[in-house]
N, C-alpha and C positions, 0 to 999 in steps of 0.2 A: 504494500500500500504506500502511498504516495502522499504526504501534509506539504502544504503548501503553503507557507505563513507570509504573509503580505502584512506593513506597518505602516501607514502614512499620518506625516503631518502636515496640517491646513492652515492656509493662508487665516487671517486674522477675516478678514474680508475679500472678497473674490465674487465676480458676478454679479452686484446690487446684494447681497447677502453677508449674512456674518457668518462666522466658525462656525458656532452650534447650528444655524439653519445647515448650511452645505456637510456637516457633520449627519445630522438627522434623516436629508432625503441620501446620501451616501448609503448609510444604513441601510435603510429602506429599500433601495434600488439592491444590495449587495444580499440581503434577507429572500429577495422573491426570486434569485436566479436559482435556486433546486427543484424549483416549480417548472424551471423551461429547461432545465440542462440536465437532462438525465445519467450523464459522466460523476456528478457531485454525488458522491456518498455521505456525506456529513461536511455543513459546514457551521462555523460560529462565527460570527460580529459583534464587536465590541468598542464602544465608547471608553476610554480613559474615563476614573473614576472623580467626580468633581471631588475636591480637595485632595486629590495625588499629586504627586510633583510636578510643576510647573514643564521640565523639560522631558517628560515622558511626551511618547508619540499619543496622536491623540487619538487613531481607530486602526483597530486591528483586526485580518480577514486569516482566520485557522478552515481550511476548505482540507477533503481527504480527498482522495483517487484511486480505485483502483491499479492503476496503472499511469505512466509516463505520458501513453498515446491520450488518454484521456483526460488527462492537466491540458495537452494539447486542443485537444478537441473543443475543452471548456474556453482554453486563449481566444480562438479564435471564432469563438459563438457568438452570434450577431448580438444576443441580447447581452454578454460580458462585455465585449466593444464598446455598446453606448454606454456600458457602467464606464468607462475606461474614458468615453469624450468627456463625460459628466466631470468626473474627477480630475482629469491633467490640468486644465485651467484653475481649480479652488485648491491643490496642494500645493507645498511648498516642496515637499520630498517625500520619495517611496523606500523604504528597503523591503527586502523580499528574500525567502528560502526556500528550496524544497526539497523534503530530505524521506529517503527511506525508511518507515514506521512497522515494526514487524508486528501479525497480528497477534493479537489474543489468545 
C-alpha cells in the first residue's frame, strides 16, 4: 500500500478571501474526491489545530493507495486537477511524501 502525505501552507489572503475561507473550501473540495476516484482507499484532511504553533503547516492531505499506478491514476483525475487549480494560486508552499505502508 501506498500513503501519500501532502502539507501545505496558505497564503494569509489569496483570491478576494482569507486563510481560513481558502482553508475550508480546500477541505471541502479534498473531502469529496473518494466519492469520484475510486483509486482512494482511505483518505484524511486536516486543519492545523487553532492555538498550535504558529509555524506549523496549516492542512494536511494523509490519502492511501493500493498501489503506485493508482497514486497515479488519482494525479491525474480531472476532479484532483481542479482541486490542484483551486489551491496553486491560495498557497504559499506544498511539501509532499509517499512512502510504502505494509499492511495489517
Amino acid at each position: 500500500m501506498i500513503r501519500h502525505v501532502c502539507m501545505f501552507e496558505f497564503l494569509e489572503k489569496a483570491e478576494g478571501r482569507t486563510r481560513e475561507e481558502n482553508l475550508a473550501i480546500t477541505k471541502s473540495m479534498l473531502e469529496a474526491l473518494p466519492k469520484t476516484i475510486p483509486q482512494i482507499h482511505a483518505s484524511t484532511v486536516a486543519i492545523n489545530a487553532e492555538g498550535a504553533p504558529q509555524d506549523n503547516w496549516h492542512l494536511v492531505l494523509i490519502t492511501d493507495f493500493d498501489s503506485l499506478e493508482d497514486l497515479e491514476a488519482y494525479r491525474v483525475h480531472p476532479d484532483h486537477v481542479a482541486v490542484g487549480r483551486f489551491i496553486h494560486p491560495v498557497r504559499a508552499s506544498r511539501a509532499c511524501v509517499d512512502f510504502v505502508i505494509e499492511a495489517d
